[in-house]
C-alpha positions in Angstrom: -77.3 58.7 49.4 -76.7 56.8 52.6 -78.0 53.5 50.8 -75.3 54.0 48.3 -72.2 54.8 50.4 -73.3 51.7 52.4 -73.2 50.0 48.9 -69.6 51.3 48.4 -68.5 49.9 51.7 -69.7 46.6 51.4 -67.7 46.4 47.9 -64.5 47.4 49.6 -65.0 45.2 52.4 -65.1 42.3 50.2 -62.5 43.0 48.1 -60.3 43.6 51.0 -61.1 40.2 52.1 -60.5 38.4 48.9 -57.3 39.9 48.8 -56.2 38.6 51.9 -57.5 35.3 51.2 -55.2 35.5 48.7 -51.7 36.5 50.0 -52.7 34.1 53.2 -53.0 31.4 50.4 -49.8 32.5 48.6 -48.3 32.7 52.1 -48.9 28.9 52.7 -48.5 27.5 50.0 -45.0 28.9 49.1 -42.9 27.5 52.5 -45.1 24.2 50.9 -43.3 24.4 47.6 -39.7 25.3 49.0 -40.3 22.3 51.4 -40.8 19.8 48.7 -38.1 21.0 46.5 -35.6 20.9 49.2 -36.7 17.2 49.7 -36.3 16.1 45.9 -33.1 18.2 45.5 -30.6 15.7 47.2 -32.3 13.0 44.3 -30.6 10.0 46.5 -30.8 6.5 44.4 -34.1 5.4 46.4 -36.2 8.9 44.4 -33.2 8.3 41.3 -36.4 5.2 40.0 -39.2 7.7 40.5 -37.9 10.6 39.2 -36.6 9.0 36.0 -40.1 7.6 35.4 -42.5 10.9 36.4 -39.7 13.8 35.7 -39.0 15.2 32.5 -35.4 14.8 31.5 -35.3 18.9 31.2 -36.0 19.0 34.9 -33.3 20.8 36.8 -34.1 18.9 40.1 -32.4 15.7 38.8 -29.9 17.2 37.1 -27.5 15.7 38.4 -28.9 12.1 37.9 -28.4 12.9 34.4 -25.4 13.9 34.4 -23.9 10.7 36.2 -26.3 8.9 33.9 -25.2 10.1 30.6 -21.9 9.3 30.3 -23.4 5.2 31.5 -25.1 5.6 28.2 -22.6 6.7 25.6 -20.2 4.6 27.1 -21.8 1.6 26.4 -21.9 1.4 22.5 -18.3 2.2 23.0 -17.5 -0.8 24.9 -19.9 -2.9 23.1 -17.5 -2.0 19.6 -14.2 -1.6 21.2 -13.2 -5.3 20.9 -14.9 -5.5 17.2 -12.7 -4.8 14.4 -12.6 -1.5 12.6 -13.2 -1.3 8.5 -10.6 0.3 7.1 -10.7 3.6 5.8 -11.8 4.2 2.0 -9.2 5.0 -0.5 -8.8 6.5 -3.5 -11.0 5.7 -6.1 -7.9 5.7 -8.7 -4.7 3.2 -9.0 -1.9 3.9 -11.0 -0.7 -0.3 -12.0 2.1 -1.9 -14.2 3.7 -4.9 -15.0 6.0 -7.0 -17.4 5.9 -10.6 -19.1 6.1 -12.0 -22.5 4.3 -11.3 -25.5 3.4 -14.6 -27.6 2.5 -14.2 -31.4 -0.5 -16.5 -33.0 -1.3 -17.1 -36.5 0.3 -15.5 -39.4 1.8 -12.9 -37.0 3.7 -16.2 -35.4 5.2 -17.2 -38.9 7.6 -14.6 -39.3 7.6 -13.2 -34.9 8.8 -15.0 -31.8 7.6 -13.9 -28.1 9.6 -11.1 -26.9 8.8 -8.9 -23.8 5.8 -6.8 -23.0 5.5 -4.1 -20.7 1.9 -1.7 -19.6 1.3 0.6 -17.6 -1.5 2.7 -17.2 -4.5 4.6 -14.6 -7.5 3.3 -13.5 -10.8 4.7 -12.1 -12.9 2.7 -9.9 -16.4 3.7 -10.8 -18.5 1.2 -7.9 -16.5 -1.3 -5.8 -16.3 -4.0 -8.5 -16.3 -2.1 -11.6 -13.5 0.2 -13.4 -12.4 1.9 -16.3 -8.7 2.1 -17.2 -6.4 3.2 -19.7 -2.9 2.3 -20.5 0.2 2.4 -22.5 1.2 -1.0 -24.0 4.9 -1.7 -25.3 5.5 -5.5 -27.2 9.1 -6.3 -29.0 8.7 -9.4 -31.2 12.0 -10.9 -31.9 12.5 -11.3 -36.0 15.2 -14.0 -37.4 16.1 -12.0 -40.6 15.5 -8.0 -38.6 16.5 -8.5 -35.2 12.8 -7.3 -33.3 9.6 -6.1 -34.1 8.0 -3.5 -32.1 4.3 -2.6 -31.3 2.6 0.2 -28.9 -0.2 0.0 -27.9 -2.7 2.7 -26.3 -6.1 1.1 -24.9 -9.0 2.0 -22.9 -10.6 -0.9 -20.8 -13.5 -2.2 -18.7 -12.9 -4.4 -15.7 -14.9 -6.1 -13.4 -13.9 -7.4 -10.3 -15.9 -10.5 -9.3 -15.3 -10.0 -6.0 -16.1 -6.8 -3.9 -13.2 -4.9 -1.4 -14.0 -6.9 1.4 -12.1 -9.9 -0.1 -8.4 -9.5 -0.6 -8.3 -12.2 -3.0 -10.3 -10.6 -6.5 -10.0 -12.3 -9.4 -11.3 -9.6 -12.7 -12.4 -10.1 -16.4 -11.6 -7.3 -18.3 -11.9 -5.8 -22.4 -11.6 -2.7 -25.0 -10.4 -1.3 -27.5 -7.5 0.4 -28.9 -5.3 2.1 -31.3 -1.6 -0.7 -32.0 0.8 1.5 -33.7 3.7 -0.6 -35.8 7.6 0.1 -36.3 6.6 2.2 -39.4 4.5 4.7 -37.5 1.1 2.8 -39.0 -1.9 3.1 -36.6 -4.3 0.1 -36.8 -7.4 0.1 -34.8 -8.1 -3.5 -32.3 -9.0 -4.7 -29.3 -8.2 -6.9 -26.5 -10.1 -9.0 -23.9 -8.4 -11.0 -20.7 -8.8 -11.9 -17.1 -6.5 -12.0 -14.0 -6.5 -11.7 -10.6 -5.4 -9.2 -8.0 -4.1 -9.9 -4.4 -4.0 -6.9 -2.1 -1.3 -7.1 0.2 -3.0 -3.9 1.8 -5.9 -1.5 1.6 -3.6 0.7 -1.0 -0.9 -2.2 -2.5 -1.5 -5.0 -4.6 0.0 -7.4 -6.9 -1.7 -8.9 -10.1 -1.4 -11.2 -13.0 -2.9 -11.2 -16.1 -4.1 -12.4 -19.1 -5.2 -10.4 -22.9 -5.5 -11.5 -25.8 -5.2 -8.7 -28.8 -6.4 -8.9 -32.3 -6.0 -5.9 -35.3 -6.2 -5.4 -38.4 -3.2 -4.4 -41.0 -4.0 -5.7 -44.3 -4.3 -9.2 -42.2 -6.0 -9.8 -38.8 -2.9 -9.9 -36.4 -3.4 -11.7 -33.0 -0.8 -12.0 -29.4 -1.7 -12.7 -26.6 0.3 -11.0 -23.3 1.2 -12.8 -19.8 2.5 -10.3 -17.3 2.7 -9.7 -13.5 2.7 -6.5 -12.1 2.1 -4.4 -9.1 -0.6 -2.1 -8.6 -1.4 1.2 -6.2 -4.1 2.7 -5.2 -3.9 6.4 -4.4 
């Protein structure tokens, strides 16, 4: 009974000890740990190199170094573009265009026609930077010796392609389709027409063109024109 009690006593004894080893440990080594964060929180320019290198940037010790540092670093892509131009912001893929010029009669058409005006205008859709579909409305007079004039509409739908892409101002364009040309007499007669031009834009949204078609269709004869016209088109 006595053997065991001393047993006992000997456990308490060294548990008592080991738990004043411890908080003596704890105790010392905490007034450590204040002592060496109080000497890394000032983070003057001579620890700045160090703690860069062996601190995480999440450390709150050097927070302030990243702070001042931050804004160094955004800053400088900033500077390094500021004098560098600016691209101009997309616009609309559609235009709305016109123009007027002379209509010029060939062939058979020419026997009995002289040029008159022509006038178009008309939509178009810019699918990729250097290609487009468009539609338009097409009006010809034709003057007549013995009648006075001769008119023709036309309604078309058209692919162009710019040779060029936006980043030239200068784009010259080949273009072609089909169509219905509907005579004085009401008589629809299906054609086509294939041209080229060239467009100069004045500004990302305003341009002026000319251009060039030739149209062909058929009424009982194959009837061919050809159309020269300047216009104005804007992009919206």
């Amino acid at each position: 009974m006595n053997q065991q009690k001393l047993t006992h006593l000997e456990t308490s004894k060294r548990r008592i000890q080991i738990l004043l080893l411890v908080f003596v440990t704890l105790f010392l080594a905490v007034p450590g740990v204040a002592q060496v964060t109080d000497s890394i929180s000032p983070c003057d320019d001579s620890q700045a190199q160090v703690q860069r290198k062996t601190l995480p940037a999440t450390d709150f010790n050097c927070l302030r170094f990243v702070e001042q540092e931050a804004p160094l670093t955004r800053s400088a892509p900033a500077e390094a573009t500021a004098g560098s131009p600016q691209p101009s912001s997309p616009s609309s893929k559609f235009a709305i265009f016109g123009g007027v010029g002379v209509a010029v009669p060939h062939g058979d058409f020419s026997t009995f026609l002289d040029p008159g005006l022509s006038v178009n205008a008309g939509l178009e859709y810019m699918i990729t930077p250097q290609f487009s579909a468009e539609g338009f409305l097409g009006y010809h007079r034709f003057s007549n010796f013995f009648i006075g004039h001769t008119s023709l509409y036309q309604v078309s739908g058209n692919a162009k392609f710019y040779l060029v892409d936006e980043s030239s101002k200068v784009r010259p364009f080949v273009n072609g389709g089909v169509g219905d040309y509907v005579t004085n007499s009401g008589t629809s007669h299906f054609g086509g027409n294939v041209g080229a031009g060239i467009l100069l834009e004045v500004t990302p949204r305003f341009g002026v063109q000319g251009a060039y078609n030739f149209n062909i269709f058929s009424a009982s004869t194959n009837f061919k024109f050809s159309t020269v016209q300047g216009g104005v088109r804007f992009r919206f």
